[in-house]
LOGU-888551 format. One record per residue (C-alpha): residue in one letter; residue number from 1; x, y, z. Coordinates in nm, 3 decimals, always signed. Each point is the difference from the previous one (the first is absolute). Last residue first. Example, Ala and Ser with C-alpha at 12.3 -4.5 7.8 and 13.67 -1.06 7.14 Angstrom:
<nodes>
   residu   num        c1        c2        c3
        S     2    +1.367    -0.106    +0.714
        A     1    -0.137    -0.344    +0.066
</nodes>
This chain:
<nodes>
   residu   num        c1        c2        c3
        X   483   -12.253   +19.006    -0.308
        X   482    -0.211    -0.146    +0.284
        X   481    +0.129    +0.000    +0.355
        X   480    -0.064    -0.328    +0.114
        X   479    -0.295    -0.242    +0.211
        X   478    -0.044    -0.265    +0.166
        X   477    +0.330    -0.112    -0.006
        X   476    +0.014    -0.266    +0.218
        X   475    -0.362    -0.046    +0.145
        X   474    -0.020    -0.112    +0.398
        X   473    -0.358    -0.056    +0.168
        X   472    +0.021    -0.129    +0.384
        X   471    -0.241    -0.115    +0.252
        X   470    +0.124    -0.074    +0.348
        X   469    -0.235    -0.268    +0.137
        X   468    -0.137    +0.077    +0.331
        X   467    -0.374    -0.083    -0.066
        X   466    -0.107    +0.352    +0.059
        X   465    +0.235    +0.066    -0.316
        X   464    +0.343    +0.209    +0.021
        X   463    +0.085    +0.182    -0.250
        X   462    +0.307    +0.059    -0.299
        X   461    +0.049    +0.158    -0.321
        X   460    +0.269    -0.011    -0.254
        X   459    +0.137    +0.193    -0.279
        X   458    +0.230    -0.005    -0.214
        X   457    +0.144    +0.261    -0.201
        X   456    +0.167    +0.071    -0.370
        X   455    +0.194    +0.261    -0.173
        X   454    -0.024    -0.055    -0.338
        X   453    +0.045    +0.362    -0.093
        X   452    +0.172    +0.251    +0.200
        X   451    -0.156    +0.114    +0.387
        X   450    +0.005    +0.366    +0.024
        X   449    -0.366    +0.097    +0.026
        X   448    -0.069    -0.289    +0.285
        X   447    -0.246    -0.212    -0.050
        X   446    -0.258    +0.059    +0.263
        X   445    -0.168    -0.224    +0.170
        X   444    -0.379    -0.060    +0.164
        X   443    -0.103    -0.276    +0.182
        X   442    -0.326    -0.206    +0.003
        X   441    -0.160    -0.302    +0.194
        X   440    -0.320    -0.162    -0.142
        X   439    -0.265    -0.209    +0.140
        X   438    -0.253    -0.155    -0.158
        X   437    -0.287    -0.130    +0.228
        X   436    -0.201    +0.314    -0.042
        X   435    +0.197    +0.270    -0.126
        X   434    +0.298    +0.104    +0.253
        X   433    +0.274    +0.183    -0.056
        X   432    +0.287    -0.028    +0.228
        X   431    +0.297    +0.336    -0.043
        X   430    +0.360    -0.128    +0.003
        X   429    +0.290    +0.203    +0.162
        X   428    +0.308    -0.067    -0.248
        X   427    +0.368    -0.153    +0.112
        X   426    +0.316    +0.082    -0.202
        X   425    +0.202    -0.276    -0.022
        X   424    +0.413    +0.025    +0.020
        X   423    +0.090    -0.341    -0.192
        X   422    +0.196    +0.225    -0.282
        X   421    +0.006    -0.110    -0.339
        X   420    -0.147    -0.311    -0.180
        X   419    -0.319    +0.132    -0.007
        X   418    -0.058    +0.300    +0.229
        X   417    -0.203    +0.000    +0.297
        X   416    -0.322    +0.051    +0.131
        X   415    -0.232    -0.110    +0.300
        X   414    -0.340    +0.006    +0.050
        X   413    -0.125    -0.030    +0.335
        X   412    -0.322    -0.188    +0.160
        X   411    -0.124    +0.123    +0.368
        X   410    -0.062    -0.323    +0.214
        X   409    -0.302    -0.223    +0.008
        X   408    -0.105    -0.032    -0.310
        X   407    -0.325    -0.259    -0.049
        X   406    +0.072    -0.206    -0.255
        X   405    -0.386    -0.168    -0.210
        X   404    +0.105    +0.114    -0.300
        X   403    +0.378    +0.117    -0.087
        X   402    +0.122    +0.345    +0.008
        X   401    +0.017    +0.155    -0.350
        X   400    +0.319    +0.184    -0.066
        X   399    +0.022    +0.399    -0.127
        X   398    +0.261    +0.171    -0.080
        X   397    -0.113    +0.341    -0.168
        X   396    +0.293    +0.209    -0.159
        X   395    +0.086    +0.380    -0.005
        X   394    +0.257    -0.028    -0.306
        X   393    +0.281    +0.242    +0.015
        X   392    +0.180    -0.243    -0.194
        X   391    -0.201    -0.124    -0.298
        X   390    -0.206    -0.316    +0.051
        X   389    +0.059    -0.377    -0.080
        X   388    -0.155    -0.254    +0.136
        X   387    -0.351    +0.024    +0.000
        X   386    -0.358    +0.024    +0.129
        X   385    -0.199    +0.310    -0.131
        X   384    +0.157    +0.252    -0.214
        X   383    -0.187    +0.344    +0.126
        X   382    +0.210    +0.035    +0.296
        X   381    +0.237    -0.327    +0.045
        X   380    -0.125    -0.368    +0.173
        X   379    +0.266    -0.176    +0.171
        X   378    -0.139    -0.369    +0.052
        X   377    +0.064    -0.242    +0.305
        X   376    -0.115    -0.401    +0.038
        X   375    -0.079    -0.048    +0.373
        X   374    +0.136    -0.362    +0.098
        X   373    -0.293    -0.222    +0.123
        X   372    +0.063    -0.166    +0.368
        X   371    -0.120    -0.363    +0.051
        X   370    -0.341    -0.022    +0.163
        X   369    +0.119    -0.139    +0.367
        X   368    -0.037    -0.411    +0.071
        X   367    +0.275    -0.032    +0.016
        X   366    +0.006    +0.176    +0.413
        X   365    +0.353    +0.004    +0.164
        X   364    +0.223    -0.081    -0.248
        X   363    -0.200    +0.225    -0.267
        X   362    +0.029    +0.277    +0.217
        X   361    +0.392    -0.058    +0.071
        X   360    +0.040    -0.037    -0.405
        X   359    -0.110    +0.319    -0.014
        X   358    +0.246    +0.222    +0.201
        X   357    +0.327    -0.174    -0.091
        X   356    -0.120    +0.002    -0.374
        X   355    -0.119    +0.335    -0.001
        X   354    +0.332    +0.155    +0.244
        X   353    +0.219    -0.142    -0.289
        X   352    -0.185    +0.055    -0.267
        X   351    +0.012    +0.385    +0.106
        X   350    +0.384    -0.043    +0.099
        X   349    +0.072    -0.063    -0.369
        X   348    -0.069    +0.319    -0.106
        X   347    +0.176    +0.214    +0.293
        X   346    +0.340    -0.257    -0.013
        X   345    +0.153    -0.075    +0.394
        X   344    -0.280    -0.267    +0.102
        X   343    +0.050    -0.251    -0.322
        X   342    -0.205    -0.194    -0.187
        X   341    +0.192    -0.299    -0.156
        X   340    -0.210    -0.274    +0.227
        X   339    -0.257    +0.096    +0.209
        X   338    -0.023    -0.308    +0.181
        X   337    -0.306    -0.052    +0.202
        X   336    -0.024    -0.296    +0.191
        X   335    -0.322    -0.232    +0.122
        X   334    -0.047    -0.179    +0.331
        X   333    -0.095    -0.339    +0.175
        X   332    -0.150    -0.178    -0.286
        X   331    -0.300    -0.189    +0.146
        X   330    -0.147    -0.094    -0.348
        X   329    -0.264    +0.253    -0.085
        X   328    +0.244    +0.298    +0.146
        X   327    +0.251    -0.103    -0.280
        X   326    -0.264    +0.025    -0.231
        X   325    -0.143    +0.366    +0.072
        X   324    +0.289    +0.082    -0.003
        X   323    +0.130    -0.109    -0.322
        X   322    -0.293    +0.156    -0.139
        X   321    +0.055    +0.329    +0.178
        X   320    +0.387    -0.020    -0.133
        X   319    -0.105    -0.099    -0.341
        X   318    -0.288    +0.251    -0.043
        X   317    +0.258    +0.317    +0.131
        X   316    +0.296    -0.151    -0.219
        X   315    +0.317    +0.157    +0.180
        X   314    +0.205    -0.221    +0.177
        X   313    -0.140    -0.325    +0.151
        X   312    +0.131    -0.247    +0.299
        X   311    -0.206    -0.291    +0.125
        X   310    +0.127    -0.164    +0.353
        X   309    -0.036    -0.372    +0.015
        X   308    +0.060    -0.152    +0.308
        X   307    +0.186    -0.280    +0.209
        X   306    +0.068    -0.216    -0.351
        X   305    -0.199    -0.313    +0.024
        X   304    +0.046    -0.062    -0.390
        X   303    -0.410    +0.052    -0.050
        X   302    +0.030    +0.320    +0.135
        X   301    +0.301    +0.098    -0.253
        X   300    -0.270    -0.190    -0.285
        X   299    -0.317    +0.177    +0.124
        X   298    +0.180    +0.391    +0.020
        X   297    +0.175    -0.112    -0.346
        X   296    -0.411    -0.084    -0.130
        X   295    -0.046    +0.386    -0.034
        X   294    -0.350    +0.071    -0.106
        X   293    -0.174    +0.332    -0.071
        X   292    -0.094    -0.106    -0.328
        X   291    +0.121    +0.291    -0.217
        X   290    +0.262    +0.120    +0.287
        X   289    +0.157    -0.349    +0.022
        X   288    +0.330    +0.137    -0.167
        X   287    +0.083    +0.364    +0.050
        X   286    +0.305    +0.090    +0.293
        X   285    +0.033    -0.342    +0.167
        X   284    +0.200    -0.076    +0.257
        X   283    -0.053    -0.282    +0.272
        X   282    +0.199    +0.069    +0.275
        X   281    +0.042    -0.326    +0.172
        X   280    +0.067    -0.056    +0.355
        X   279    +0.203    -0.291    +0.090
        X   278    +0.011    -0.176    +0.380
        X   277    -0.233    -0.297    -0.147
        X   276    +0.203    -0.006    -0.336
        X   275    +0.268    -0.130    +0.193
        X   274    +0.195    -0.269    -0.207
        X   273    -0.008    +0.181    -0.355
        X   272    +0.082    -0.288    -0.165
        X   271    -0.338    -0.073    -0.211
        X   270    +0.066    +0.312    -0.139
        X   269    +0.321    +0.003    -0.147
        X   268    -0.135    -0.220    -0.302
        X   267    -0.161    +0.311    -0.098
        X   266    +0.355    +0.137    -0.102
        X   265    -0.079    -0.014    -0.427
        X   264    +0.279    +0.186    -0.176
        X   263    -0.132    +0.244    -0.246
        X   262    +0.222    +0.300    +0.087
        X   261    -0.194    +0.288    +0.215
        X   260    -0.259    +0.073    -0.226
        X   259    -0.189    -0.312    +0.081
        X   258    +0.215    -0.210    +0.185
        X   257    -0.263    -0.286    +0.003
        X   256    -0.079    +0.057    +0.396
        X   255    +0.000    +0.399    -0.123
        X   254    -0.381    +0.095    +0.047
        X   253    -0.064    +0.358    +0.081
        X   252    +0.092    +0.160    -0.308
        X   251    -0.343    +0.061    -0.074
        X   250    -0.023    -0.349    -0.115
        X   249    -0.305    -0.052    +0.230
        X   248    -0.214    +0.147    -0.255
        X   247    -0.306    -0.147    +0.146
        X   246    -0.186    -0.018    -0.314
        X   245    +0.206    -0.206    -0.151
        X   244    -0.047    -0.284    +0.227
        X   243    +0.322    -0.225    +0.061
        X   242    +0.073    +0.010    +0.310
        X   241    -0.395    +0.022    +0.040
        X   240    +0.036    -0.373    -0.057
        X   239    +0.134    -0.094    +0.343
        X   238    +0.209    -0.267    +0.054
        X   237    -0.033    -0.284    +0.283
        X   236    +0.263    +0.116    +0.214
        X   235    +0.149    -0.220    +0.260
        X   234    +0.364    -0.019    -0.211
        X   233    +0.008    +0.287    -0.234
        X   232    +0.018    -0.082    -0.368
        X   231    -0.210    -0.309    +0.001
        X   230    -0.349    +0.160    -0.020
        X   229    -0.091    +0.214    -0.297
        X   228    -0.043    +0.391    -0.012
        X   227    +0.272    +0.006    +0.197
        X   226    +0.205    +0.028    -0.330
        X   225    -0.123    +0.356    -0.045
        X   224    +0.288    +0.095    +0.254
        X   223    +0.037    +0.146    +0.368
        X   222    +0.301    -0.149    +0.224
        X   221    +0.240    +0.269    -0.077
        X   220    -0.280    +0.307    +0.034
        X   219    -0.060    -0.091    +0.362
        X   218    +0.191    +0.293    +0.141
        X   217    +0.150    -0.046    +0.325
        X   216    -0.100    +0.024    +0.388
        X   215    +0.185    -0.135    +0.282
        X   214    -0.092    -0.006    +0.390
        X   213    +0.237    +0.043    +0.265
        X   212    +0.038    -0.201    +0.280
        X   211    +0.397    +0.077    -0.053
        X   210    +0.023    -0.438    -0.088
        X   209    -0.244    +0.099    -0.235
        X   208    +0.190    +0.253    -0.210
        X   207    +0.293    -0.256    -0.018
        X   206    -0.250    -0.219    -0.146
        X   205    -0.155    +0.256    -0.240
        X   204    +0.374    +0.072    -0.122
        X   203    +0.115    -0.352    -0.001
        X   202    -0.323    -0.160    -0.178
        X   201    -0.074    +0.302    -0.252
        X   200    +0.409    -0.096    -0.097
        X   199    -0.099    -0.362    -0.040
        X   198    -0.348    +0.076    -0.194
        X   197    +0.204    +0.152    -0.272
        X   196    +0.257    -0.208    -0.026
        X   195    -0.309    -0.267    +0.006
        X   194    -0.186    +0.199    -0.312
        X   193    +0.377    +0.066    -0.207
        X   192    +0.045    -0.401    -0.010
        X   191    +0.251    -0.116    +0.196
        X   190    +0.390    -0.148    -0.130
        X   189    +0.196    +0.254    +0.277
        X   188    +0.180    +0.242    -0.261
        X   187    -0.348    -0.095    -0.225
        X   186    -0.214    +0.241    +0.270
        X   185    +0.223    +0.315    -0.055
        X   184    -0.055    -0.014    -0.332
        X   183    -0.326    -0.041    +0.006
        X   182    -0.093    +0.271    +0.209
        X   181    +0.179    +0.219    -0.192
        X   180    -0.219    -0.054    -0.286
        X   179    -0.324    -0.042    +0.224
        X   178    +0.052    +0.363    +0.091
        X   177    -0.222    +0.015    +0.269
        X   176    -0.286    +0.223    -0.004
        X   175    -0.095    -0.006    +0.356
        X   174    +0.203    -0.134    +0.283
        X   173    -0.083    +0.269    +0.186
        X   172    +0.110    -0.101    +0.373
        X   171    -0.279    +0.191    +0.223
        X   170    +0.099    +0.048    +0.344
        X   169    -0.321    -0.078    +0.286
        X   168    -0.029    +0.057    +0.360
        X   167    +0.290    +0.237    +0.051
        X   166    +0.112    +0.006    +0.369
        X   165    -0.136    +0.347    +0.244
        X   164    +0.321    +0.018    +0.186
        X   163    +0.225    +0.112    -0.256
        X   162    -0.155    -0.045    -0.334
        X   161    +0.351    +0.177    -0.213
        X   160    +0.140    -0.380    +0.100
        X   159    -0.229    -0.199    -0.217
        X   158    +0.149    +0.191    -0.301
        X   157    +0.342    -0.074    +0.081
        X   156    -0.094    -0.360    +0.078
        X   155    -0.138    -0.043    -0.351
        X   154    +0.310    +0.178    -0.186
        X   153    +0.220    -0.283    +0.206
        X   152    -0.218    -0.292    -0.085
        X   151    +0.067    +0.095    -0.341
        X   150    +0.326    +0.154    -0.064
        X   149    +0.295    -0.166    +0.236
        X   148    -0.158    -0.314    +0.148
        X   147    -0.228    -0.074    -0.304
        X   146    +0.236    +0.092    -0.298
        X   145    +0.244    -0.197    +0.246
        X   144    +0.263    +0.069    +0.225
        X   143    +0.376    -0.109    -0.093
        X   142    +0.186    +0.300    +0.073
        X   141    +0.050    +0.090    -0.401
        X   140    -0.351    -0.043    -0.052
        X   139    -0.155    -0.323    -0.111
        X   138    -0.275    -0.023    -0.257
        X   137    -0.203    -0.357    -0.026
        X   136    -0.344    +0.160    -0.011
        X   135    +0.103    +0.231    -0.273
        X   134    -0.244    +0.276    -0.005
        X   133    -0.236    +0.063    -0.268
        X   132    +0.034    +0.299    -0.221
        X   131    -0.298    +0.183    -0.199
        X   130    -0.108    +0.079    -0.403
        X   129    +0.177    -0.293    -0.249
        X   128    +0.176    -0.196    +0.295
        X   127    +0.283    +0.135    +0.211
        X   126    +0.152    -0.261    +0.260
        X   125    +0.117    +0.140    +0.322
        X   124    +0.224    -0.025    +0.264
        X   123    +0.327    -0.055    -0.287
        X   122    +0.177    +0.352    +0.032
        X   121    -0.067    +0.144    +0.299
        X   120    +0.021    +0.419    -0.015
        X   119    -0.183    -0.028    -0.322
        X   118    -0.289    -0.223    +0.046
        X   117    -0.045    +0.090    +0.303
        X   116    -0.070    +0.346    -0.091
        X   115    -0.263    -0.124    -0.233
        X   114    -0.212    -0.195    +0.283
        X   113    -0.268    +0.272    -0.046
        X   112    -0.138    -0.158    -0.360
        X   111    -0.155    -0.311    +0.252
        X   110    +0.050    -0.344    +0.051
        X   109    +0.059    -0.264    +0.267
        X   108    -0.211    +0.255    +0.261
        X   107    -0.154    +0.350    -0.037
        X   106    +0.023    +0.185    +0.323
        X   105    -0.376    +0.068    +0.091
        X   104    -0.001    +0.148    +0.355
        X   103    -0.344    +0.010    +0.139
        X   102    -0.096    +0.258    +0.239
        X   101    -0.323    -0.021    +0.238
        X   100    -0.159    +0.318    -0.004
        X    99    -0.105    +0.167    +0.355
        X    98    +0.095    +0.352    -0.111
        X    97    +0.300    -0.063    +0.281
        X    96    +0.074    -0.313    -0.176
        X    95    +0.040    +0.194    -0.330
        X    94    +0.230    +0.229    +0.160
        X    93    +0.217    -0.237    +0.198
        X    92    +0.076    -0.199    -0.368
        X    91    +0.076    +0.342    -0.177
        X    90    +0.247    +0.100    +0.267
        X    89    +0.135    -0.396    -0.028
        X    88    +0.047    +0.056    -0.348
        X    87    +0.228    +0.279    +0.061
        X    86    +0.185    -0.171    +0.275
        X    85    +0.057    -0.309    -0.270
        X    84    +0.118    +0.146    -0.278
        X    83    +0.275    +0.212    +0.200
        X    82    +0.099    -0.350    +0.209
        X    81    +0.069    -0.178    -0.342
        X    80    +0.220    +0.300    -0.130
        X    79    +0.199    -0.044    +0.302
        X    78    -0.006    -0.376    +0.053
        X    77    +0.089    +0.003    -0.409
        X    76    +0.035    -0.379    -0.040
        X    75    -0.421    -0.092    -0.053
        X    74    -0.108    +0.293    -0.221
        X    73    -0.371    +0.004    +0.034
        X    72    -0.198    -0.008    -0.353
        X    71    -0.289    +0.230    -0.032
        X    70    -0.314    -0.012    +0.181
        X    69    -0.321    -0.054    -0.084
        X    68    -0.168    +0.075    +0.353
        X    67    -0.390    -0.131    +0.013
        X    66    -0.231    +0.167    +0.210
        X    65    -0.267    -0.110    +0.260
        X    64    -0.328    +0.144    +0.131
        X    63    -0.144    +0.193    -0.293
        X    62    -0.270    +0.258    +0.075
        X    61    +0.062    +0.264    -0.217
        X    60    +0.106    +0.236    +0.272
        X    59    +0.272    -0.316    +0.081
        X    58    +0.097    +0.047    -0.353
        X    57    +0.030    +0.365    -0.026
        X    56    +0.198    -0.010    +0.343
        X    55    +0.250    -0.255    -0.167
        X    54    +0.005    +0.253    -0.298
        X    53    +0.114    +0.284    +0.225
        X    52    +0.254    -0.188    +0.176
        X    51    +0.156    -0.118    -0.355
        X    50    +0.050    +0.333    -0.055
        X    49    +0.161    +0.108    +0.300
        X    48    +0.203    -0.306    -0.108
        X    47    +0.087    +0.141    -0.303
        X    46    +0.086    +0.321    +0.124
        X    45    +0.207    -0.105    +0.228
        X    44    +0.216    -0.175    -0.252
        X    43    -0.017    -0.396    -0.058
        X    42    -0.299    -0.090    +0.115
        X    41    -0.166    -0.110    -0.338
        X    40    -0.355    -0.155    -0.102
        X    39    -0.116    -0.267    -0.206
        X    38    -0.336    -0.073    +0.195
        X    37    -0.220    -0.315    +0.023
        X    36    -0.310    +0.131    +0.170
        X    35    -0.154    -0.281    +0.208
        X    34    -0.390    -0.053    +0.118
        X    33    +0.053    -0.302    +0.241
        X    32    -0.294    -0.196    +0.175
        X    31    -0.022    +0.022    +0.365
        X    30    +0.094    -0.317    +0.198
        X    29    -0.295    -0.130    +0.140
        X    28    +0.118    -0.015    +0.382
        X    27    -0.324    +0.212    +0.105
        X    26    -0.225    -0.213    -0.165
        X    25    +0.064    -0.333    +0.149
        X    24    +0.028    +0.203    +0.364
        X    23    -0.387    +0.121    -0.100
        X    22    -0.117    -0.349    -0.007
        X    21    +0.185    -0.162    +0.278
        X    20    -0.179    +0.280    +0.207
        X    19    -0.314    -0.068    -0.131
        X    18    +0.092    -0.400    +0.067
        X    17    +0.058    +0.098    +0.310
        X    16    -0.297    +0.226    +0.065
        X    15    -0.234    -0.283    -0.129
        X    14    +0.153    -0.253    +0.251
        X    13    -0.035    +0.243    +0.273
        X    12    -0.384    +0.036    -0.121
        X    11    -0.038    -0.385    -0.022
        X    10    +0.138    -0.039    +0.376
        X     9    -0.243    +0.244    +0.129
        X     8    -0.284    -0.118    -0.204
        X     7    +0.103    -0.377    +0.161
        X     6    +0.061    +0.164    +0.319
        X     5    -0.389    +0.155    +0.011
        X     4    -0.087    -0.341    -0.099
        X     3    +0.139    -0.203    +0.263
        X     2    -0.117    +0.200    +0.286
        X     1    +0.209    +0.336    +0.133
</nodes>
């Protein structure tokens, strides 16, 4: 071989090694995280066959981690303790089996679920005007700690139910915090509320750490309209959209001032917060930023060094593909949907339950989908025309108008029930009519002869769109039996 034919020789292995280099880079990116947060129970077997079904929902959905919110742990009752923990340890196996990673949150320093505390220890926790905090300086009666004998002790338990596949992440909460209690706790040891605050994220991040395992809390505590200026945080410049209107970032999202949650000021906490670098933040906001599609708390946790910045929405369909779309604009390395209040066990609310859950994933994945138009329902009546009040006996018309440019994709349903009385629905077949671009999907109904006047129904429709958004229409009392 002459000189040159080993020069192309040596160039092409060169070339192949820096392919290979390449493609290695890619294959470690860590893949970004679509999260349900669920509030779900395992305490019977039906609940947790329950909680198996909805895991499989989410997986089918194409989520690849889920949030735990779990209630509190009791710490003394080995027993009761071991009960808890076998049971979420079922749920834990199952959701690793679907290939979900599973993400405890057990709400730290604060929380509504520390009430039976409260009452079998007299003195662990200090009640402010809506929440306790707990009593960093508590002692039980054989000398262990709040940290030794509650805290780090509910955190083990729950690292235990992972067996031989260890938790990666645990969310500690720390949202909300009742600034009140805070307080008072904080002046029994001369600090300000902020650096009590930071203190206790310190020893229950850094405990987390030592475990290899990575923390995540709610950034609403450090978030206020005061970073619109420099000198509040140390390293951060300010940021006028902190204080743009438009942005609406007061959506109950922003609690550094103790907005809502007592007036007293903790953003002088932040600057202690000693390993932002290992932190994750879930950002959470449920409205504000929608109007200009900007979020400048993604830019100011970033701008903090904190590890990542995860955004977390609930049910706004133009916030959460906004905030999306935002999040994946600056590196963000997952979003969270957090279907807050709707629950899995009631008929009506499950629908907003399943729409939210099933939607947000679409907008997680791709923002840049057309957001989804509700179908507005009417009841139309023989000879009477659109109404809302018709005799019983009634043959009715419902009739909802699907929305331009959505394709369905799966066979749409009506669905009826009676106001304020029994959640057994009553599910229509729907006929598709079709003229031109318009599209309209019908049902017919029939009041029955013996209902009394007043009675009244809702009614809801649901589809599936080529676009995979689950489209929904819902009218409360749409219509009653006349007089």
């Amino acid at each position: 071989m002459n000189a040159y034919s080993r020069l192309i020789a040596r160039g092409q292995f060169l070339w192949l090694i820096l392919m290979v280099t390449i493609v290695s880079s890619k294959a470690v990116e860590p893949e970004r995280i679509y999260a349900a947060h669920l509030q779900v129970r395992v305490d019977s077997p039906a609940l947790q066959e329950l909680t198996k079904k909805i895991l499989t929902d989410v997986k089918q959905r194409g989520y690849n981690t889920v949030f735990i919110n779990i209630r509190a742990l009791p710490h003394d009752n080995e027993a009761e303790r071991r009960s808890d923990l076998a049971q979420w340890r079922e749920t834990v196996r199952y959701a690793q089996t679907l290939g979900l990673e599973p993400i405890f949150n057990c709400g730290m320093v604060t929380g509504i679920g520390f009430t039976w505390l409260d009452k079998k220890y007299p003195g662990i926790l200090y009640r402010g005007q809506q929440k306790f905090v707990w009593n960093p300086l508590f002692k039980f009666s054989d000398g262990r700690s709040i940290y030794e004998g509650f805290c780090f002790a509910r955190i083990d338990g729950l690292l235990e139910v992972y067996g031989e596949r260890p938790a990666k992440y645990l969310h500690i909460g720390c949202d909300e915090v009742d600034t009140v209690a805070l307080q008072q706790a904080a002046q029994k040891e001369n600090l300000t509320a902020g650096k009590l605050l930071a203190r206790e994220i310190n020893r229950i991040t850094g405990h987390l750490i030592k475990k290899n395992i990575t923390p995540i809390m709610w950034g609403d505590m450090f978030l206020c309209k005061g970073l619109a200026k420099p000198g509040v945080v140390r390293g951060f410049p300010g940021d006028s959209r902190f204080n743009d209107s438009r942005l609406l970032l007061h959506d109950g999202a922003m609690h550094g001032d103790g907005s809502g949650w007592g007036g007293v000021n903790v953003m002088d906490g932040v600057d202690d917060i000693v390993t932002r670098d290992k932190i994750i933040i879930a950002d959470w906001h449920y409205n504000g930023g929608t109007q200009v599609g900007e979020f400048p708390s993604v830019d100011y946790f970033k701008k903090l060094g904190f590890k990542d910045v995860w955004g977390a929405v609930w049910y706004n369909e133009m916030h959460i593909r906004e905030f999306s779309k935002y999040a994946a604009a600056r590196n963000c390395g997952g979003m969270i949907e957090c279907p807050w209040g709707y629950t899995h066990d009631n008929p009506h609310l499950d629908s907003f339950f399943r729409m939210t859950l099933w939607n947000a994933i679409v907008y997680f994945k791709n923002p840049t989908v057309p957001l989804g138009v509700r179908p507005t329902i009417f009841a139309y009546g023989p000879g009477s025309g659109k109404s809302c009040l018709f005799p019983a006996g009634s043959k009715l018309t419902l009739v909802a108008k699907v929305g331009d440019n959505v394709k369905i994709a799966s066979d749409p349903m009506f669905t009826i029930k009676e106001h304020n009385g029994s959640e057994r629905e009553t599910m229509i077949p729907v006929t598709i009519e079709k003229n031109g671009n318009t599209v309209l999907l019908k049902a017919a109904f029939a009041i029955p002869q013996s209902d009394a006047p007043g009675k009244a129904y809702d009614v809801k429709l649901e589809y599936m769109g080529e676009n995979q958004l689950l489209y929904q229409g819902y009218e409360e009392a749409l219509f009653a039996v006349d007089k």
